[in-house]
C-alpha positions as CSV (number, residue, x, y, z in Angstrom):
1,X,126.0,-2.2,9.9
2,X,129.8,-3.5,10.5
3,X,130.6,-0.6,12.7
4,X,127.6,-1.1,14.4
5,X,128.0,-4.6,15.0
6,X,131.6,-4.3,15.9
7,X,130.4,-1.5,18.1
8,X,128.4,-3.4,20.1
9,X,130.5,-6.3,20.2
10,X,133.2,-4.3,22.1
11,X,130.7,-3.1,24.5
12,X,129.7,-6.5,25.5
13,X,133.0,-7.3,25.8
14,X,134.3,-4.5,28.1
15,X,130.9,-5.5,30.3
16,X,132.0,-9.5,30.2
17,X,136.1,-7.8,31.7
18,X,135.0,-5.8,33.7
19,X,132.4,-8.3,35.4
20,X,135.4,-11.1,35.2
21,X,137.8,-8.6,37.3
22,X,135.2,-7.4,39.6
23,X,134.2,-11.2,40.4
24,X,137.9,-11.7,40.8
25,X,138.8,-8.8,42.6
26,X,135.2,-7.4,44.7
27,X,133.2,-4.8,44.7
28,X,134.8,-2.1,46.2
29,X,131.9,-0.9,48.4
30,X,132.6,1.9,51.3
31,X,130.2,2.0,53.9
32,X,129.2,4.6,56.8
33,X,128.8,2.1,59.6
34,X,129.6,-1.4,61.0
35,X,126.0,-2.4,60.5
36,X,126.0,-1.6,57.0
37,X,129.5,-3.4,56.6
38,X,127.9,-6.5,58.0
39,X,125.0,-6.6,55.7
40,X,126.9,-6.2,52.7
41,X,129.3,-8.9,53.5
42,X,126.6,-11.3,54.2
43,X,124.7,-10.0,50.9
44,X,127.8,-9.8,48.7
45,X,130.0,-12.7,49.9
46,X,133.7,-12.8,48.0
47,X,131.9,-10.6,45.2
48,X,132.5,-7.7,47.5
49,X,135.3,-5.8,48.9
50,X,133.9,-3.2,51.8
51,X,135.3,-0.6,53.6
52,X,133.8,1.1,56.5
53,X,134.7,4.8,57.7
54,X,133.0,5.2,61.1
55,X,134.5,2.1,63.4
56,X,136.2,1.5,66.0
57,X,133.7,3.0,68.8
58,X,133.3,6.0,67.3
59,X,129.8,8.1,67.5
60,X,128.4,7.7,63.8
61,X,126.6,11.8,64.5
62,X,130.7,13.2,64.9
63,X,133.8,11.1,62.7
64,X,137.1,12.2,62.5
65,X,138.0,12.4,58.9
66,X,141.2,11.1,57.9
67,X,143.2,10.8,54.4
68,X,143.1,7.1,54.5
69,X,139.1,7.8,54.0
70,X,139.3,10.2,50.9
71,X,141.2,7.1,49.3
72,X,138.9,4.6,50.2
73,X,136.3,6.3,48.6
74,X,138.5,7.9,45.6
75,X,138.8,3.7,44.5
76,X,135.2,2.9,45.8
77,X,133.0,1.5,43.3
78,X,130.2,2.3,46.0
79,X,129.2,4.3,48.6
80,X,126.4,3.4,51.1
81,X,125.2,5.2,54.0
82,X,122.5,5.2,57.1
83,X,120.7,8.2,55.8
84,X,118.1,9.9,57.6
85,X,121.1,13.1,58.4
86,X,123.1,10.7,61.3
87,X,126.2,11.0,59.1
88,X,125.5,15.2,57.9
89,X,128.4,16.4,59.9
90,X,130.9,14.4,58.1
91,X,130.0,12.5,54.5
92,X,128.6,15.6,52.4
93,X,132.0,17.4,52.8
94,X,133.9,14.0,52.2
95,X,132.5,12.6,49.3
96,X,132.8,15.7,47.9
97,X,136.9,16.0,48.9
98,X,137.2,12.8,47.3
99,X,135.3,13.9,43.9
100,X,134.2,10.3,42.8
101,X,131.4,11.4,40.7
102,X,129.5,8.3,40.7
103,X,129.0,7.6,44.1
104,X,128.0,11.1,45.5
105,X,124.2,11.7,46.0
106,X,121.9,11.6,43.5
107,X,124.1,9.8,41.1
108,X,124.0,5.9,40.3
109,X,126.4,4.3,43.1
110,X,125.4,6.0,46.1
111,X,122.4,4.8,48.7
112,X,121.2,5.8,51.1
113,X,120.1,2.7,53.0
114,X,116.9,4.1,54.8
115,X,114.6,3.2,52.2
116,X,111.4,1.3,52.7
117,X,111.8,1.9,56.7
118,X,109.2,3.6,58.8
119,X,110.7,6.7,60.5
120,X,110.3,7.2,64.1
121,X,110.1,10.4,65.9
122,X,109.8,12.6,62.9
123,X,110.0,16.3,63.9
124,X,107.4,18.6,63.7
125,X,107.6,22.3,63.2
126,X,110.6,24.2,62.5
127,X,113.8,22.1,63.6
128,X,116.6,24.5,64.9
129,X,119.4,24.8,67.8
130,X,116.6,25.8,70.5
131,X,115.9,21.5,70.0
132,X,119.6,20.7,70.6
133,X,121.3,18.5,68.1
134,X,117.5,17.2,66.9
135,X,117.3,14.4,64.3
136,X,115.9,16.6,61.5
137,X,114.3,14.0,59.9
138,X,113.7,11.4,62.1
139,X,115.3,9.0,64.6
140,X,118.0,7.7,62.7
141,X,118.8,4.5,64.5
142,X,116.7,1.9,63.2
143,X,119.1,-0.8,62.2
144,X,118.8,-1.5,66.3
145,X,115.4,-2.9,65.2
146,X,115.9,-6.5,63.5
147,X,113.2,-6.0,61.1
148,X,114.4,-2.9,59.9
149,X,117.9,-4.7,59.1
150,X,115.7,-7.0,56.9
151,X,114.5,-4.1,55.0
152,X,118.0,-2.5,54.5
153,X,119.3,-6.0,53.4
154,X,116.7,-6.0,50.5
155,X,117.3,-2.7,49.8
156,X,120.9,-3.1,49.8
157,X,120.4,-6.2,48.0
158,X,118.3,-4.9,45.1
159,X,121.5,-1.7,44.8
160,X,123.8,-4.0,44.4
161,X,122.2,-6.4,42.0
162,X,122.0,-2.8,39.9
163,X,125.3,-2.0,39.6
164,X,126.9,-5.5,39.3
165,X,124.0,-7.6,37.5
166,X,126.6,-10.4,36.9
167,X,126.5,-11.2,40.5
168,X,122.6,-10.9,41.0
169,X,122.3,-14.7,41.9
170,X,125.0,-14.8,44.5
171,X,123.4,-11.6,45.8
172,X,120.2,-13.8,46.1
173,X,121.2,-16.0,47.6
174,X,123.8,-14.0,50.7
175,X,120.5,-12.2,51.1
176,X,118.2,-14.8,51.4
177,X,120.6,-16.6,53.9
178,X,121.1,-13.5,56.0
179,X,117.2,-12.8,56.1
180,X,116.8,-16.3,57.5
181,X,119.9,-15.7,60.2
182,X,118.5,-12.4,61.3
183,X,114.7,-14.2,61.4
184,X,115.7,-17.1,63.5
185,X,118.1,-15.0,65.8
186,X,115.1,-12.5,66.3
187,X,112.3,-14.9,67.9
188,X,115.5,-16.2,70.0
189,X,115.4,-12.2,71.2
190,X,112.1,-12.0,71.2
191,X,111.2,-14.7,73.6
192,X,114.0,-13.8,75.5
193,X,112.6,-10.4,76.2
194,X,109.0,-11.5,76.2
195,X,108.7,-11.9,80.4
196,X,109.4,-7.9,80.5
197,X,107.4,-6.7,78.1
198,X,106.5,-3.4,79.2
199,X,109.8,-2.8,81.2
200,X,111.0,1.3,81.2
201,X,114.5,2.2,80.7
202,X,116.6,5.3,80.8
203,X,118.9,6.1,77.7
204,X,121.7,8.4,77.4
205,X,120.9,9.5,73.7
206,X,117.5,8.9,72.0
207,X,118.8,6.3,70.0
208,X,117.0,2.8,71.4
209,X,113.4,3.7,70.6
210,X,113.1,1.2,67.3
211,X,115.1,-1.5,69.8
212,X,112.2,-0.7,72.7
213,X,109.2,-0.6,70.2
214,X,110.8,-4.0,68.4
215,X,110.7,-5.6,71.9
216,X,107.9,-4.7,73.5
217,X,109.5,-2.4,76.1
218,X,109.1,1.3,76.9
219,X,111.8,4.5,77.0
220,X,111.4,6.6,80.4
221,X,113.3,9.0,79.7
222,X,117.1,10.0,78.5
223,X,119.7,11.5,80.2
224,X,120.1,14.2,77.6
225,X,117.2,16.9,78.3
226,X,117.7,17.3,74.3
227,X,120.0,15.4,71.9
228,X,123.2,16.5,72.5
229,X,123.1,18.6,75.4
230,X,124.4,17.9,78.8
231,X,121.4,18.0,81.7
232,X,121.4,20.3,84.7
233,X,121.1,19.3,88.2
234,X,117.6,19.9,88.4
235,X,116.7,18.1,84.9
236,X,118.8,15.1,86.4
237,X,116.6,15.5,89.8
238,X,113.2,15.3,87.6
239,X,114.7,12.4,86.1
240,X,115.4,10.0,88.9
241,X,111.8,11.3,90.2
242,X,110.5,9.9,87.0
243,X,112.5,6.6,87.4
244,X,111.6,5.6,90.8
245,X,107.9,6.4,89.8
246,X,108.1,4.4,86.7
247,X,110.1,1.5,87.8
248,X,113.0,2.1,86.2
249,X,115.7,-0.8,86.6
250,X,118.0,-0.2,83.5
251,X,120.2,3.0,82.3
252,X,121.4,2.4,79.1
253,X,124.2,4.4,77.2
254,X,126.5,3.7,74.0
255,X,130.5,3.6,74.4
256,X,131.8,6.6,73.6
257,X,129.6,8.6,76.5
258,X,130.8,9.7,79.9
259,X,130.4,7.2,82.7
260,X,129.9,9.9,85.2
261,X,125.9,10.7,85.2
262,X,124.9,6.8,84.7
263,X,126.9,6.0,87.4
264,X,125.9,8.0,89.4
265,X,122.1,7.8,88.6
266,X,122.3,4.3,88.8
267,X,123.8,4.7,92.6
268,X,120.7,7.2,93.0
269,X,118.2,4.9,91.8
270,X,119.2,1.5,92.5
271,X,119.2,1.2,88.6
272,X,121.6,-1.3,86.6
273,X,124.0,1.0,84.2
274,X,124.8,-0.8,81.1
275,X,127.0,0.2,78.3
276,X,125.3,-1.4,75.1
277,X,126.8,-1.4,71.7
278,X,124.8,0.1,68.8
279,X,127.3,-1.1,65.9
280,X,128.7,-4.2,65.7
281,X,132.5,-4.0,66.9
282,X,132.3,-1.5,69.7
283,X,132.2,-4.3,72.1
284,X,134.8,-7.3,72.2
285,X,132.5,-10.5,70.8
286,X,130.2,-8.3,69.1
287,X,131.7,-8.6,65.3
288,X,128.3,-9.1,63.6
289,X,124.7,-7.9,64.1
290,X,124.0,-11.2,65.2
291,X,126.8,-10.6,68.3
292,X,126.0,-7.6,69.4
293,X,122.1,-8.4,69.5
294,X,122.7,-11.0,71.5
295,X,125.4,-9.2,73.6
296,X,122.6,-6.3,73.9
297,X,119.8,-8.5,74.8
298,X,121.2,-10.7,77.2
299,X,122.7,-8.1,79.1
300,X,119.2,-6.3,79.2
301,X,118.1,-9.6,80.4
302,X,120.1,-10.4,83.0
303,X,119.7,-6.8,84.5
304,X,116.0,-6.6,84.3
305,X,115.3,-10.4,86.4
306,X,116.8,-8.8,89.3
């Protein structure tokens, strides 16, 4: 009875340090993208230290892995990511390089933040290379829909509340306040956009269908015949035929893609070419979701009124 009692006072009293340091010193969560970065800091306050790998304007699909990475996440006390395969190219082989048992899949630190969201453009049928570099299961991009970033705040939320229950009220409460921020800044967007509903635009990549169904507006087409792969002269020609029958007054393409075929479509068309932001940073002014979805919706206002 002693030993057991003794037993189970040590235990409690390695939960109460280790619960003291990690109030003291964070969380050390590492995170795929600047999305997720800004949801945990809004959820987890000065409870949470995080860490994001793909920044800096990079594609999330292709991320250069370097050293400093495998470090971050030997030390991480977390790992979340997007999910739905965006970051298959890169995370797999890097979690397992940096051999942190307890945040690779399956096991009790790791999330994959897609839970609870309804997945657009699921394939059908057998997925292979003849479909280009296909989302295998599903459009991957829904944090661009604010409802969705709701849903991965909960879910997010609800992880870390699991594996730091010491800090479940201050999670609570960063969660609650976010959900309010994001609700309030999304009726702003939403009446904003409201005198286009209906509006087509072009995309470079399909990645803006949850941001087009969210908002009422409508994808004509993308640049990219499949994802990934670079269009011909007479897929490009079909395309502006499609625009100038639909109306099309906005091409729409992330940072890190070649200026050339907008450009020039835009020229074609009389379209406006804009260069939208999908993550928070890849755009001076756009350090937060909030930032960017302004920066992303006023811009798309401004070129449709014309």
């Amino acid at each position: 009875m002693r030993k057991s009692l003794l037993l189970s006072i040590l235990i409690l009293s390695i939960f109460c340090i280790t619960s003291l340091v990690q109030a003291k010193e964070g969380l050390n969560v590492v995170v795929t993208t600047q999305d997720l970065a800004d949801i945990v800091r809004n959820v987890g306050g000065n409870r949470v230290q995080v860490t994001t790998i793909c920044r800096d304007g990079q594609d999330p699909h292709f991320v250069e892995v370097k050293p400093s990475y495998l470090r971050s996440l030997q030390k991480a006390d977390a790992f979340i990511e997007t999910g739905l395969s965006l970051e298959i190219g890169w995370a797999p082989s890097l979690l397992r390089s940096a051999g942190n048992t307890k945040i690779m899949p399956g096991n009790s630190n790791f999330l994959e933040a897609s839970a609870g969201i309804k997945v657009l453009e699921v394939p059908t049928g057998k997925v292979d290379r003849t479909r280009g570099d296909a989302h295998p299961d599903g459009n991957p991009h829904y944090s661009l829909s604010p409802t969705n970033v709701k849903q991965m705040a909960r879910t997010i939320t609800a992880f870390l509340k699991r594996i730091d229950p010491a800090g479940a009220a201050q999670y609570d409460n960063g969660y609650t306040n976010y959900w309010k921020a994001i609700d309030a800044a999304d009726k702003r967007w939403k009446a904003a956009l409201k005198p286009y509903a209906g509006a087509s635009i072009v995309t470079y990549h399909s990645t803006w269908i949850y941001f087009t169904n969210h908002f009422g507006l409508k994808v004509c087409g993308h640049i990219e015949p499949k994802p990934g792969v670079s269009p011909s002269s007479a897929q490009l020609n079909n395309l502006v035929a499609n625009m100038q029958a639909s109306h099309v007054k906005v091409i729409v393409a992330e940072p890190w893609f070649s200026k050339s075929i907008p450009t020039s479509l835009a020229k074609r068309t009389g379209c406006k070419y804009l260069t939208l932001p999908i993550q928070p940073g890849y755009i001076p002014g756009t350090s937060t979701y909030i930032q960017m979805m302004d920066y992303n919706v006023n811009s798309l206002v401004s070129a449709l009124s014309k």
